[in-house]
Each structure stands twice: as structure tokens, then as C-alpha cells.
C-alpha positions as CSV (number, residue, x, y, z in Angstrom):
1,X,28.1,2.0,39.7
2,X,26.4,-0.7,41.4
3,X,26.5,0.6,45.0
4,X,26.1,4.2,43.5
5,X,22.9,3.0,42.1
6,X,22.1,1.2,45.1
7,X,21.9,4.2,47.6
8,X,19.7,5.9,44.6
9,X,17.6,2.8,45.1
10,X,17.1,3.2,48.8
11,X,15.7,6.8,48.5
12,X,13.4,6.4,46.3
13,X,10.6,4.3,48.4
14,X,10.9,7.4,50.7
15,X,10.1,10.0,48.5
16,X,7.4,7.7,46.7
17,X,6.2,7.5,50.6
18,X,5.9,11.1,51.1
19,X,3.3,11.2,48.2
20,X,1.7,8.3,48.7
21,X,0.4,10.3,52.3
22,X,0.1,14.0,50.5
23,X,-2.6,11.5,47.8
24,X,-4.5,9.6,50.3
25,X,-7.8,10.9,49.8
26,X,-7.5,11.1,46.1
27,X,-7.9,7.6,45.0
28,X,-6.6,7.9,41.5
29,X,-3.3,9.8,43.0
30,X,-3.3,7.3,45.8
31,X,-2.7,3.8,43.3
32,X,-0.4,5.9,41.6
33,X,2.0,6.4,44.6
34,X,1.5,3.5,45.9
35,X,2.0,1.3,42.6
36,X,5.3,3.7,42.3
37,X,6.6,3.2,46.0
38,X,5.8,-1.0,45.2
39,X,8.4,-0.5,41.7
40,X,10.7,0.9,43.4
41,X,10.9,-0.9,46.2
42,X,11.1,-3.9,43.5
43,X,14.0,-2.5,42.0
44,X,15.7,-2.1,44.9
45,X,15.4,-6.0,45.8
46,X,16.2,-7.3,42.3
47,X,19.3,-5.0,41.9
48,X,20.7,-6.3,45.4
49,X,19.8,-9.5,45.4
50,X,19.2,-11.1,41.5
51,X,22.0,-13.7,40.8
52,X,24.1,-11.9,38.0
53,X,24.7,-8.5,37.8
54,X,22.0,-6.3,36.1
55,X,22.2,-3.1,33.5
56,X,20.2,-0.6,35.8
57,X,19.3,1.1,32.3
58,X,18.5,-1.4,30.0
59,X,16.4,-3.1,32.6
60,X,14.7,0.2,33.3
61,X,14.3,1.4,29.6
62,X,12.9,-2.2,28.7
63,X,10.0,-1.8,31.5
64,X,8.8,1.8,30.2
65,X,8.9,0.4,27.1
66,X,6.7,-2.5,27.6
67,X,4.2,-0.1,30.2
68,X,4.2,2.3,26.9
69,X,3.8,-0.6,24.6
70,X,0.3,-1.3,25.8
71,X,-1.0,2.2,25.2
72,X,-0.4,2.6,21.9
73,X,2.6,2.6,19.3
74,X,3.1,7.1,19.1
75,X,4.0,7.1,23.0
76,X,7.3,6.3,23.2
77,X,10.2,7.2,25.3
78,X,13.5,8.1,24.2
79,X,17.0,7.7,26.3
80,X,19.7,9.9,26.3
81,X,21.0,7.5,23.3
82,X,18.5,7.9,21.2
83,X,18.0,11.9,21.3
84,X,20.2,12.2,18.3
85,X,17.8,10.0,16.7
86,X,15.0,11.9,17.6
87,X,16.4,14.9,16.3
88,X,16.4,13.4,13.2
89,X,13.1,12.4,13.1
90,X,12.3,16.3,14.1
91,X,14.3,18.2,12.1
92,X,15.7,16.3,9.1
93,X,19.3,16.6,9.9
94,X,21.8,14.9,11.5
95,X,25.5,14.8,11.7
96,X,27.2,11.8,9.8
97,X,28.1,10.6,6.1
98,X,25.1,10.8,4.4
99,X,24.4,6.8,3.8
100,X,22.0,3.9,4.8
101,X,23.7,1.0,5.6
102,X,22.1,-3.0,6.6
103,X,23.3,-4.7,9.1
104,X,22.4,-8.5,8.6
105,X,24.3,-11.5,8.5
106,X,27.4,-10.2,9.8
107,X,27.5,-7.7,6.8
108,X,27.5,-4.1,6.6
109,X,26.2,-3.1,3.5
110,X,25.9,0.2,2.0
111,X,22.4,0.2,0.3
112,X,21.9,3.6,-0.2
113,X,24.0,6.9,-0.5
114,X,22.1,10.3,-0.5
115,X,23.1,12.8,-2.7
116,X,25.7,16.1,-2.0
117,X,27.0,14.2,1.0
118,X,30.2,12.9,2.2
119,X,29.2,9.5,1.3
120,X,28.5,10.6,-2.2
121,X,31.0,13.1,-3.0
122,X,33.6,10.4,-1.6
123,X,32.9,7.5,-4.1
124,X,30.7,5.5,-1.7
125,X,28.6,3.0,-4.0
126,X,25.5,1.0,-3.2
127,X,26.7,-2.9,-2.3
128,X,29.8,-1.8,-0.9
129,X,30.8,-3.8,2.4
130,X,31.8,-2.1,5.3
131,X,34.8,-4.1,6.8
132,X,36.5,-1.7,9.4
133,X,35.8,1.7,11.0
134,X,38.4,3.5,12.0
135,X,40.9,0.9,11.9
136,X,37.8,-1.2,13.9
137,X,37.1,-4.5,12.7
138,X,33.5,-4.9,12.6
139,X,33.7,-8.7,12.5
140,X,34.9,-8.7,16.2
141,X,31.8,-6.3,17.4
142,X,28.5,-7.7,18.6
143,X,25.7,-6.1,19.6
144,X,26.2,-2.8,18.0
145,X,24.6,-0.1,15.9
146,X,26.7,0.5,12.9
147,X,25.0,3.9,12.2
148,X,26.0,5.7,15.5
149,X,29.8,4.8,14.7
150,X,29.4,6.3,11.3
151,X,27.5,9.8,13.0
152,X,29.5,12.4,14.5
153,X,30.6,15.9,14.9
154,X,30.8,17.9,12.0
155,X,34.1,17.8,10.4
156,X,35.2,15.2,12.1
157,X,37.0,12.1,9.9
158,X,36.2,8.9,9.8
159,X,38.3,6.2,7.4
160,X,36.0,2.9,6.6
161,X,37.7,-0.2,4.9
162,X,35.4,-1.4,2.1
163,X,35.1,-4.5,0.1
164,X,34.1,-3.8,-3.6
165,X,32.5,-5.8,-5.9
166,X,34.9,-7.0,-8.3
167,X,37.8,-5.9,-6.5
168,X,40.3,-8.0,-4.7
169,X,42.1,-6.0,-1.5
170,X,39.8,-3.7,0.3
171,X,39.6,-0.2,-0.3
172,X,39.9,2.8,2.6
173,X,37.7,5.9,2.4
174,X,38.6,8.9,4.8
175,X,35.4,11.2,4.8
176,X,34.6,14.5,6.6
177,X,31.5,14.0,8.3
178,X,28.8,16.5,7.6
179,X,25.3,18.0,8.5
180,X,23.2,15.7,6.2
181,X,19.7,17.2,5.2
182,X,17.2,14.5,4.7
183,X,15.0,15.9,2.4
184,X,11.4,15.9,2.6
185,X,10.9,16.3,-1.5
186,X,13.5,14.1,-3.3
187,X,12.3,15.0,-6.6
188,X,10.0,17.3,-8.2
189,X,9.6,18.1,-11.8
190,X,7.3,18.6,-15.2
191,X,6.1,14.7,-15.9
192,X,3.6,15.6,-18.9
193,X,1.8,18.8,-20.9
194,X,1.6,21.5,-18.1
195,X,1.5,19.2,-15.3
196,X,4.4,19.2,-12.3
197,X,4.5,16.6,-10.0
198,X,6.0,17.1,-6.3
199,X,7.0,13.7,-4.0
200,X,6.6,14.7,-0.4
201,X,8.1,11.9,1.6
202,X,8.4,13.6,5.4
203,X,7.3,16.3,7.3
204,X,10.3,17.4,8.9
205,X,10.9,21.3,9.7
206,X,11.8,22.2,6.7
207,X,8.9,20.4,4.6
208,X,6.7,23.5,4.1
209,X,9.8,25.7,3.0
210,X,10.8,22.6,0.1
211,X,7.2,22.1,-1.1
212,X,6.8,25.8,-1.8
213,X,10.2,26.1,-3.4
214,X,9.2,23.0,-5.8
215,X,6.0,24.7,-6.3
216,X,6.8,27.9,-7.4
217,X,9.7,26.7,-9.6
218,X,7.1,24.2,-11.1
219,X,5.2,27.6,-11.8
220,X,8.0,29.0,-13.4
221,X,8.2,26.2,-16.0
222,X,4.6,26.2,-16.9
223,X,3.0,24.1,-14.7
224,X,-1.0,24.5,-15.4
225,X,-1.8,21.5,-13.0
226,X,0.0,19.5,-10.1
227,X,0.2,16.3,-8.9
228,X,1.1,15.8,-5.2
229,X,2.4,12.1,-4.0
230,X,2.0,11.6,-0.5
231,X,2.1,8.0,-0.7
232,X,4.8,5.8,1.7
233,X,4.5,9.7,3.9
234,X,4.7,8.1,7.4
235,X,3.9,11.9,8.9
236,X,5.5,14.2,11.0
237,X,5.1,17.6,12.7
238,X,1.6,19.2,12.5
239,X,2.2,22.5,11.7
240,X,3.9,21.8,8.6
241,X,1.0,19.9,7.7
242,X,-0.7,23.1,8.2
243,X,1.8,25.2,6.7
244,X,1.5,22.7,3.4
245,X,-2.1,22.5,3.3
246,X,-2.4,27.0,3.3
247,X,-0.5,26.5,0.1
248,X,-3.5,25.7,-2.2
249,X,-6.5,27.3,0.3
250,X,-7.1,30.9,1.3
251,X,-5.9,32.5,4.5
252,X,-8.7,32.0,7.7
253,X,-9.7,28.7,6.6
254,X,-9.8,26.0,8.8
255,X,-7.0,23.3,8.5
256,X,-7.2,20.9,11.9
257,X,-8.2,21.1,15.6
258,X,-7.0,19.1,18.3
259,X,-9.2,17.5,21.1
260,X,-7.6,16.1,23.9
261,X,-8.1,15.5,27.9
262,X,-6.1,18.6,28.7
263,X,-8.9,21.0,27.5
264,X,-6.4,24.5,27.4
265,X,-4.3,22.8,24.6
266,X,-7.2,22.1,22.6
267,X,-7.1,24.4,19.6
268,X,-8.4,25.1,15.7
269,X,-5.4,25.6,13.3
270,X,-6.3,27.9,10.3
271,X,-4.4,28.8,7.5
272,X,-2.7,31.9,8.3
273,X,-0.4,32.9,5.3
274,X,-1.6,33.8,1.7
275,X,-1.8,31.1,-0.4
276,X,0.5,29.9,-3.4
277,X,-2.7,29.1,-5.8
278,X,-6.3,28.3,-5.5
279,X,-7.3,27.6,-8.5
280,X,-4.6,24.9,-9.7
281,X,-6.4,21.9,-10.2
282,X,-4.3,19.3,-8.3
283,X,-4.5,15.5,-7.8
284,X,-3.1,14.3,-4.4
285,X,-2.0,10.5,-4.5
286,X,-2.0,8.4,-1.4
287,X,-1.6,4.7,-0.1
288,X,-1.9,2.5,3.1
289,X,0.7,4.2,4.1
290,X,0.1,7.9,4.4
291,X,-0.2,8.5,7.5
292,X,-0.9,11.1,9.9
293,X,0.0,14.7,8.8
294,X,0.1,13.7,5.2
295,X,-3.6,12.4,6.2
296,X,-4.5,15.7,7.6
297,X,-3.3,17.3,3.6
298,X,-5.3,14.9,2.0
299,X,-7.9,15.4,3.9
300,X,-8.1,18.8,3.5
301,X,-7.9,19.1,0.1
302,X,-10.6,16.8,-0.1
303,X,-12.9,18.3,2.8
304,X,-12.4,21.5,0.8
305,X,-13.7,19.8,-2.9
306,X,-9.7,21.6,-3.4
307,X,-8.4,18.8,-5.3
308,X,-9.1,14.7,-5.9
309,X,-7.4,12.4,-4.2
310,X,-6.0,8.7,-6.0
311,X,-5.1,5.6,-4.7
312,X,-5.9,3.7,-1.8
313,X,-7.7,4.4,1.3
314,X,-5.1,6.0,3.6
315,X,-3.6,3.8,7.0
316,X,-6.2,6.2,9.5
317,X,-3.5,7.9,12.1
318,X,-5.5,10.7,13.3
319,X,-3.6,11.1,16.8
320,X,-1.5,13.9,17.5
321,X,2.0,13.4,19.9
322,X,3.4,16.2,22.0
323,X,7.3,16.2,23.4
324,X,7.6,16.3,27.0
325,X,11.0,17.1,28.2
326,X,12.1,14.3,31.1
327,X,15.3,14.9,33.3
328,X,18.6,13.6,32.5
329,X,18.2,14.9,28.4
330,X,15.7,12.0,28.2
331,X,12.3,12.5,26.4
332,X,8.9,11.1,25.8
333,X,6.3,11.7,22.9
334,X,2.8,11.2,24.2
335,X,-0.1,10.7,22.5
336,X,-2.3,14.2,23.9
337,X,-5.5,14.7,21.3
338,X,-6.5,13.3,18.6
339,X,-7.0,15.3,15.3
340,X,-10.0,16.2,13.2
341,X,-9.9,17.9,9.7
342,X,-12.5,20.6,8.1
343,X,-15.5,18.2,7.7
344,X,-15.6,17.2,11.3
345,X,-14.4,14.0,10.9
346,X,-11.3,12.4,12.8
347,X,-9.8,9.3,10.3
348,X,-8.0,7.2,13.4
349,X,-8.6,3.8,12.3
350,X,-7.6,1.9,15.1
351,X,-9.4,2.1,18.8
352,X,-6.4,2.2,21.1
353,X,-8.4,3.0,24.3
354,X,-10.4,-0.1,23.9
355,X,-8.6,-3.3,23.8
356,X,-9.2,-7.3,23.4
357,X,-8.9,-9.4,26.3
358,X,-5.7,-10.5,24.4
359,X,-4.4,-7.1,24.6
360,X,-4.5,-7.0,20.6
361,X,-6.7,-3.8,19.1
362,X,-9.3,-3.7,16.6
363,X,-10.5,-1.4,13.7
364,X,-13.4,0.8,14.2
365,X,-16.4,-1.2,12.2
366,X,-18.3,0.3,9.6
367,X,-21.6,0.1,11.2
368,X,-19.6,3.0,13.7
369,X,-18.9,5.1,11.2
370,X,-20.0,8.6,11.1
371,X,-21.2,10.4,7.7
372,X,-19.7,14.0,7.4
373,X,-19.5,16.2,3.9
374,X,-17.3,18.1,1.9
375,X,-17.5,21.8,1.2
376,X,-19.6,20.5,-2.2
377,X,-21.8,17.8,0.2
378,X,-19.7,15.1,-0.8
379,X,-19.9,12.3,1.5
380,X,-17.0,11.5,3.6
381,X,-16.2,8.9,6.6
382,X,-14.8,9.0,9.9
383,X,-12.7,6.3,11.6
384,X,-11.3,5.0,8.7
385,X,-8.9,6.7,7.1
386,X,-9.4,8.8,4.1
387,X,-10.9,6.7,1.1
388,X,-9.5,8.4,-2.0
389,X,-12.0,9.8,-5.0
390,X,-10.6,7.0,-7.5
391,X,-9.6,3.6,-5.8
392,X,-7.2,1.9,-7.9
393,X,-5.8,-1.4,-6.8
394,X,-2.9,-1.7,-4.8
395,X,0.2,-2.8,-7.1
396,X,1.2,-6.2,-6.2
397,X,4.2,-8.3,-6.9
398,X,4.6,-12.2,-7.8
399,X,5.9,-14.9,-5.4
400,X,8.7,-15.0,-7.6
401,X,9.3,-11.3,-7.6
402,X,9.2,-11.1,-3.6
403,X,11.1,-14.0,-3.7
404,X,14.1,-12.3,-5.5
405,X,13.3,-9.0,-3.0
406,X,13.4,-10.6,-0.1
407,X,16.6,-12.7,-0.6
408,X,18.4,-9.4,-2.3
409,X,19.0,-10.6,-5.8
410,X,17.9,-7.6,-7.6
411,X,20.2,-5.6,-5.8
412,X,22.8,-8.2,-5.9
413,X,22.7,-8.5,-9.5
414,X,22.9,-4.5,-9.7
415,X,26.3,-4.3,-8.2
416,X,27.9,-7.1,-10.3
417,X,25.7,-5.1,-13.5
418,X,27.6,-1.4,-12.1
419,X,30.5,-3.2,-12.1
420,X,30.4,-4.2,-15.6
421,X,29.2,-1.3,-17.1
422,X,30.7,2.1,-15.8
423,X,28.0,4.1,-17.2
424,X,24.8,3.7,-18.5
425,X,22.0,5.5,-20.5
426,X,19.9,8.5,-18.8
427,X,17.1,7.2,-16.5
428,X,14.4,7.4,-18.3
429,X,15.7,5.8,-21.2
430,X,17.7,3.0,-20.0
431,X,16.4,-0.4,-20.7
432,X,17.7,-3.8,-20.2
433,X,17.8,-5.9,-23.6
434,X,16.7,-9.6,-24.1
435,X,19.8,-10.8,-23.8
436,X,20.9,-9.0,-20.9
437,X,17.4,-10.4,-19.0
438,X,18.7,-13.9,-20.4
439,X,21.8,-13.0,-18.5
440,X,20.5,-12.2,-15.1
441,X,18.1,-15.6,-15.2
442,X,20.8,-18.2,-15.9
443,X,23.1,-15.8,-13.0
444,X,20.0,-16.9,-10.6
445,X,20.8,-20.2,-11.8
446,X,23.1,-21.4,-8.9
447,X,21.3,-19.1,-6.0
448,X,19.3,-20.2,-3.3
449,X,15.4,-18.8,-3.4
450,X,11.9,-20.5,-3.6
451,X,8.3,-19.0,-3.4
452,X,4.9,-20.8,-3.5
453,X,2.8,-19.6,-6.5
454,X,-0.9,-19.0,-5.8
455,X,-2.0,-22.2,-7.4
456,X,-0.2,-24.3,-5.2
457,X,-1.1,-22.2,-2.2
458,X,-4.8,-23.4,-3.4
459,X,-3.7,-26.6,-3.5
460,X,-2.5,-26.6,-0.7
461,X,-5.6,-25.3,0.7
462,X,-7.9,-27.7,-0.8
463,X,-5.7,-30.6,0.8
464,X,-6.0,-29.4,4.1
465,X,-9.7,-29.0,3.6
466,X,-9.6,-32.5,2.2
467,X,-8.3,-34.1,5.3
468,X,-10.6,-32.1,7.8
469,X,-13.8,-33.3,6.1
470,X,-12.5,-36.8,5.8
471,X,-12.6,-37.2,1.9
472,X,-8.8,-36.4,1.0
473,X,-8.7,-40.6,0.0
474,X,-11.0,-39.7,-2.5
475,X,-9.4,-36.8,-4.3
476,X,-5.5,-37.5,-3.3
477,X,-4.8,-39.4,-7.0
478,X,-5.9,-36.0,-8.7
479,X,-4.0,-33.7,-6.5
480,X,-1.0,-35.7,-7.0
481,X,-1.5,-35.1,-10.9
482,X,-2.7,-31.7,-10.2
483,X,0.7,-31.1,-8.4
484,X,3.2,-32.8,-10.8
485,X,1.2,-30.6,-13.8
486,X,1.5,-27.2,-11.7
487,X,4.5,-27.6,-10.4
488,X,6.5,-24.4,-10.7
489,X,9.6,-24.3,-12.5
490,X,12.0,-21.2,-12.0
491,X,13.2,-21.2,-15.7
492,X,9.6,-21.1,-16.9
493,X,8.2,-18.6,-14.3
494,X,11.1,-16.2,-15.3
495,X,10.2,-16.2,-18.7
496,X,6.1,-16.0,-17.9
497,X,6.7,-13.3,-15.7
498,X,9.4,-11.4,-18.0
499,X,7.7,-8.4,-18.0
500,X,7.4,-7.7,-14.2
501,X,10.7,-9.1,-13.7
502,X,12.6,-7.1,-15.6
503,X,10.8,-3.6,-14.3
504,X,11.9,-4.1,-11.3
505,X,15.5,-5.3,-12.4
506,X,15.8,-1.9,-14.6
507,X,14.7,0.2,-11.6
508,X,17.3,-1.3,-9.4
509,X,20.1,-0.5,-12.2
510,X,19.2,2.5,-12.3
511,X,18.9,3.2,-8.6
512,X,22.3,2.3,-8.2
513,X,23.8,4.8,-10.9
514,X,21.2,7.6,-10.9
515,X,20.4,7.2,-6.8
516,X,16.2,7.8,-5.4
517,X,16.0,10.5,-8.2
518,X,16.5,8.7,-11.2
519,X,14.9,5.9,-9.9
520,X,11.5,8.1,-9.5
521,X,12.2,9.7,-12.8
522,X,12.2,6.1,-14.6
523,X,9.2,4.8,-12.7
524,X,6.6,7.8,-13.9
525,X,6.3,5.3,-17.6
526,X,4.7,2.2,-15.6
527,X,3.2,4.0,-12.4
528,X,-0.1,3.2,-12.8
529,X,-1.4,5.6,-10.1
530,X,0.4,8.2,-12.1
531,X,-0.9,7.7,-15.2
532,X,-4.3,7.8,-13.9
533,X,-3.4,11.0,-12.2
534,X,-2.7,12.2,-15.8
535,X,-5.6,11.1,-17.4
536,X,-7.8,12.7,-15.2
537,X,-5.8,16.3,-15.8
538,X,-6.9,16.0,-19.0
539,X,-10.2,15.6,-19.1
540,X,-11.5,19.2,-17.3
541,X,-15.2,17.9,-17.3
542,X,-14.3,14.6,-15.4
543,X,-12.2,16.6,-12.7
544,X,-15.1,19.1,-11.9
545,X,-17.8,16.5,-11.7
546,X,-15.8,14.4,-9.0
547,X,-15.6,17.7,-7.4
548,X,-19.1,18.4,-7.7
549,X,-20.4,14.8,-6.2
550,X,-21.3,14.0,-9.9
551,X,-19.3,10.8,-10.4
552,X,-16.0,9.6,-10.9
């Protein structure tokens, strides 16, 4: 392989010579040749002469990705390893078992299974520890990707050796791998008087298709309003943006035009179907993180006056990628235009082209903002995202809550609670009791977490800003009392924070019985953003005057 790659080497600087002559007199083609013909000829050196022996295509992917790196993070190549992956991303399918699995600490756990899989229609359970593959002992394997062992051809087998909560010898599951659909909707369905609600997660190929499905049999139940949730959307392919958006506006209307440096791909997307409904009033709900094509939805329905939007200001991707086909099966997705929506706004938040000294890039200040308007003359902002209608805070958790996140003891606890209980009560009913809360605290009893509440984060704060202005001698008797009073205690703090606590311990439960779709049917009583979204359904007069610019 080595001298195979070496000869490869060799010719290289010759062809990278040829063009460095045919694009002398264009300077631009010129540096490009010659920094080219100086790589290669780089390459050629290190691969003969560095001291160990070097992976020609690690080395070689690590340097695109570092020159990519510093454009910005939607360019990015992909190997011939990683096409699979793409795919994915693209179409919503790939071939495997149908379950996520974390790879951390030498485990391999199973922490979610997607439903009418192999993984699910084999037993597969959340917390289950993935000991062998294929007769492989994981424990002997470093440096590997556990997912691309469990993907394959279709109808293919693979047996895994599992370690169960509660049981003592391991158990082996042969599955038939599968075409797993990852669905862009994982639940939809009536959640008050009239009013559907539809969770768009992705916009993969078949996004479009499984909105309008939802839709219509929303329509079919009585639906008189809707509720779409793009929050936590990350984006995806444009036209099914476009495709989504015609639903609710009428055929010729504008959706999004592209502006880029190749001027012959610029282009104004209408919508070009008939649409679903016009008149449903619909709420759309977003976050920090809807991004991109769920962006260009939002911001259509709100360019349009078509619907109100609730939440928080969206994360502001308003670039659009195009696939370019490299040799060898290898690809790259290049950022070509960026995107603006009906008003004439474009919402990219970040400035890419100009960076810091330090390389690091900066959001585009208000005082650089441009005013645009809606359809009604509702003012709306460019280079910022897409500020919802109604701006409702952001939910956050306690340090004690992120705490028991981040060191997995919710999800712990819900496989020893599965365990326990074979079955549990419907979703939306299910409930944890006093006792059983009393239960999971004196279980955290003997496990290893710690957080810093905000009061002793201010302590700490005022101590530092103690000893830089010299007076910390004078206060440092009160902050010791202050600290031995504040103090947190973990038995205390689980009972103050009770409430919270236990939410997120019953939504766990549940996840790990009813999977994401009764974990998103028993979060609808204590979404906050939801609720409002219901509120507002109800009250007509409230909904047309945000509409209208009148208030909100």
C-alpha cells in the first residue's frame, strides 16, 4: 500500500505543474496551483521520509477537515465511510436494527429503541448492555464505531450478547436487520378541543409526505386549529421545507430564494401545489434550536401573518448546502447561497465570511440589522434568526437536576424501576407516588454526583471579587457563615426541588415502557410552551390582533 501510494505521490506535482503553467496569468488560478503542487509535493516528503509509518487516509481526511473547518461548520466532506451516514441524513433510512446505542466508558448501552424495528420487535430494552457482536467481544475492541457493526444488509443476522438489568448470565438476541425509517413526525394527535398538534423533528425526503398524512388525519378527527412544533428541528433538505410550507399558503406564492456566487443557480421557490388549508389558524412553536429549513417554515408562516409563532428566537441558519459528487464515492456539502424568506430578510445569525483575528466568529449586531415587514406590516428582523410573536422563557433545569442528567441517574433508576414493575399505567396517566420519589432519593444515596447551586456560584463570585479589590480580610468571617448557612445538602435539595425532580423522573419511566411517543404524549400536561399555544387557540380576538400588528 505504501509504495502503491508512493508512485501516486510522485505524479501528482506533475499534473499540479501542468496547471500551475495553463493559470499563470490568472493570479487567483495561479496560488491555487501552485499552493496545490506545494501540498503535494509535502505529502510526498512526509509519506517517504516521517519516522513511523502514516495512514495516507486519515492523514488526508484530517487536513480537509481542518481547511473546511475554517469556512464554516455546513461544508464538510464525507469519505467513502461515511456515505452510509450521509444517506441517512438525506433520506431517513438506513439499513440496521433500529436502536441508539452510547458508547462511553467501555459500555455499550442501548438508550433508545425505535419503534416496528428489529430492535423492538426482538425485545431490545433501553439500559441493556451490549457485550458481544457476533460472537465479538466488544471489551477487546478499541477505537471503533459500535453503530456500523450493528448496520448492514437487509436481512442479514446479527446475534448481540446482552447484559440485563436484574439478570445474572447474559442474554443472546439474533435479529434480522432491516430498512429503518427514521421518521420525521414521531407523534401527532388531538391534545385539546379541536386542536391537533404535529412534532416535525427532520426534514428528510419523506417529511412533506408524513406532515400531510398527519394533517389530513388530524382533519378527519376534527381538528379546527393546529399546533406545529418545530422545536430541537436541526433542518434538512430545502424543498421539503418548501413542500411543507405550500401546505397552509396558496399555490404561486413565494416560499424562499437562494443568492449565491454562482449567479445561474440562483432561484425563487414558490409554492407550486394546492394547498391543504388556508384558513386553519395554526401556532408554530420554535426554540434555539430550529434551525435552517424549519427556520425557512417559520418564517414563512410568519412573513405571511399565516400563523403566530411561540417560543424562543430561533438559532439563525439561513445558508443553504449543495452535494457535489467527488471521485472515489466520496462527497462534499458546500455551503453555495444563502437563503432569504418572503419578507426579504435572510435570518443567518452568524458572519462566517468575516472572522476574528482568533479565527473565532461573531453574531451580526443589532445596530446591523435590517427592518423588513410581514404581509400585515408587521415588523420583522434580519440576521438574527426569527424572534417568535410570544417569547416565553426558555425552560431551565436545577444544578441538581443536570447534575442527575449528566451522570445518568434518571435513566439508571428507570431500568432498575422497568425491572421491578413489568407494566405500568398509560402515559398520560402514570404518576410516581410519594413513596416511590422517597425511594428513588435514598437509591441516590450511595451514588457519586455534586452540582453548585446558584447561591454558592454568587458566593463564589463575590470572593473572587473580594480578593481582586483587596478587601476579602474584611468580609471573609461573613462568607465563612454565609457558606456553612448555604451549604447545600442533597437530602434537602431533593425534597425543595420535589416537584421538578420527579417530572423528569416520570418522563424517563415512561420513556422506557411507552418509547419517544409516550414520552411526548405525557409531556403535553407541564409543557409550558404548549399550554400557551392553547391558550391562545382559544381566545380568536387575541390570535387575529397579533396577526394584525395589534399586540400580543
Amino acid at each position: 500500500m505504501k509504495k502503491y501510494f508512493r508512485s501516486i505521490a510522485l505524479t501528482v506535482p506533475v499534473v499540479a505543474g501542468l496547471a500551475f503553467v495553463s493559470f499563470r496569468q490568472d493570479d487567483r488560478l495561479f496560488e491555487i496551483a501552485r499552493n496545490l503542487d506545494i501540498y503535494a509535493t509535502l505529502f510526498k516528503e512526509l509519506n517517504a521520509y516521517y519516522v513511523d509509518e502514516i495512514n495516507p487516509n486519515q492523514l488526508i481526511k484530517s487536513s480537509i477537515d481542518n481547511m473546511l473547518r475554517t469556512l464554516d461548520p455546513y461544508t464538510v466532506y464525507y469519505a467513502e465511510d461515511d456515505i452510509e451516514d450521509y444517506m441517512t441524513m438525506t433520506t431517513g433510512k438506513y439499513n440496521g436494527i433500529g436502536a441508539m446505542v452510547n458508547s462511553s466508558d467501555g459500555k455499550h448501552l442501548v438508550m433508545m429503541v425505535y419503534e416496528d424495528t428489529p430492535a423492538q420487535k426482538a425485545g431490545l430494552q433501553l439500559g441493556d448492555e451490549i457485550v458481544k457482536i457476533n460472537g465479538v467481544d466488544l471489551s477487546t475492541r478499541e477505537d471503533f464505531d459500535t453503530g456500523k457493526l450493528l448496520k448492514g444488509q437487509t436481512q442479514t443476522s446479527v446475534t448481540l450478547s446482552i447484559k440485563r438489568y436484574g439478570l445474572v448470565k447474559p442474554l443472546e438476541i439474533t435479529l434480522n436487520r432491516d430498512i429503518v425509517k427514521v421518521t420525521n413526525v414521531p407523534y401527532y394527535g388531538m391534545i385539546g378541543d379541536g386542536v391537533g398538534y404535529i412534532d416535525l423533528k427532520d426534514f428528510t425526503a419523506n417529511a412533506s409526505r408524513e406532515v400531510r398524512n398527519a394533517f389530513q388525519e388530524l382533519k378527519g378527527k376534527g381538528m379546527k386549529s393546529l399546533v406545529l412544533d418545530l422545536r430541537d428541528n436541526p433542518g434538512g433538505l430545502l424543498n421539503m421545507a418548501i413542500d411543507i410550507s405550500n401546505i397552509f399558503i396558496t399555490t404561486g406564492q413565494e416560499v424562499v430564494s437562494t443568492k449565491g456566487k454562482v449567479t445561474e443557480w440562483n432561484k425563487t421557490y414558490v409554492a407550486e401545489n394546492p394547498a391543504l388549508d388556508i384558513e386553519i389558524p395554526l401556532v408554530v412553536l420554535t426554540n434555539n434550536r430550529s434551525a435552517s429549513a424549519a427556520e425557512i417554515v417559520a418564517g414563512v408562516m410568519q412573513d405571511y401573518d399565516r400563523g403566530v409563532l411561540i417560543g424562543q428566537r430561533t438559532y439563525g441558519k439561513g445558508l443553504v448546502q449543495t452535494t457535489r459528487d467527488l471521485s472515489f464515492n466520496t462527497k462534499m456539502k458546500i455551503t453555495t447561497a444563502k437563503y432569504y424568506i418572503p419578507s426579504g430578510r435572510c435570518i443567518q445569525a452568524i458572519d462566517y465570511s468575516h472572522r476574528n483575528d482568533d479565527g473565532s466568529v461573531g453574531k451580526v449586531p443589532d445596530s446591523l440589522m435590517t427592518a423588513f415587514k410581514t404581509r400585515n406590516g408587521r415588523p420583522v428582523y434580519d440576521g438574527g434568526g426569527i424572534l417568535p410573536d410570544i417569547v416565553l422563557e426558555k425552560e431551565s433545569f436545577s444544578p441538581l437536576a443536570t447534575a442527575l442528567g449528566r451522570n445518568r441517574l434518571f435513566f439508571d433508576y428507570a431500568v432498575k424501576y422497568r425491572f421491578e414493575h413489568p407494566t405500568i399505567k398509560p402515559a398520560k396517566e402514570f404518576h410516581l407516588t410519594d413513596a416511590e420519589y422517597n425511594a428513588f432519593a435514598k437509591w441516590l444515596s450511595d451514588k457519586e454526583y455534586d452540582y453548585t447551586t446558584q447561591v454558592e456560584r454568587d458566593l463564589n463570585d463575590l470572593e473572587a471579587s473580594a480578593k481582586k479589590e483587596k478587601s476579602i480580610d474584611v468580609i471573609s468571617d461573613q462568607l465563612k457563615a454565609l457558606r456553612s448557612k448555604l451549604s447545600h445538602s442533597k437530602d434537602n435539595d431533593l425534597q425543595i426541588g420535589k416537584t421538578e425532580i420527579k417530572r423528569i423522573l416520570e418522563s424517563e419511566i415512561i420513556k422506557h415502557y411507552y418509547l419517544e411517543k409516550g414520552m411526548r404524549e405525557a409531556s403535553f400536561a407541564e409543557d409550558k410552551v404548549v399550554k400557551e399555544a392553547l391558550t391562545l387557540l382559544k381566545d380568536t380576538n387575541r390570535y387575529n390582533e397579533i396577526l394584525k400588528g395589534k399586540k400580543n
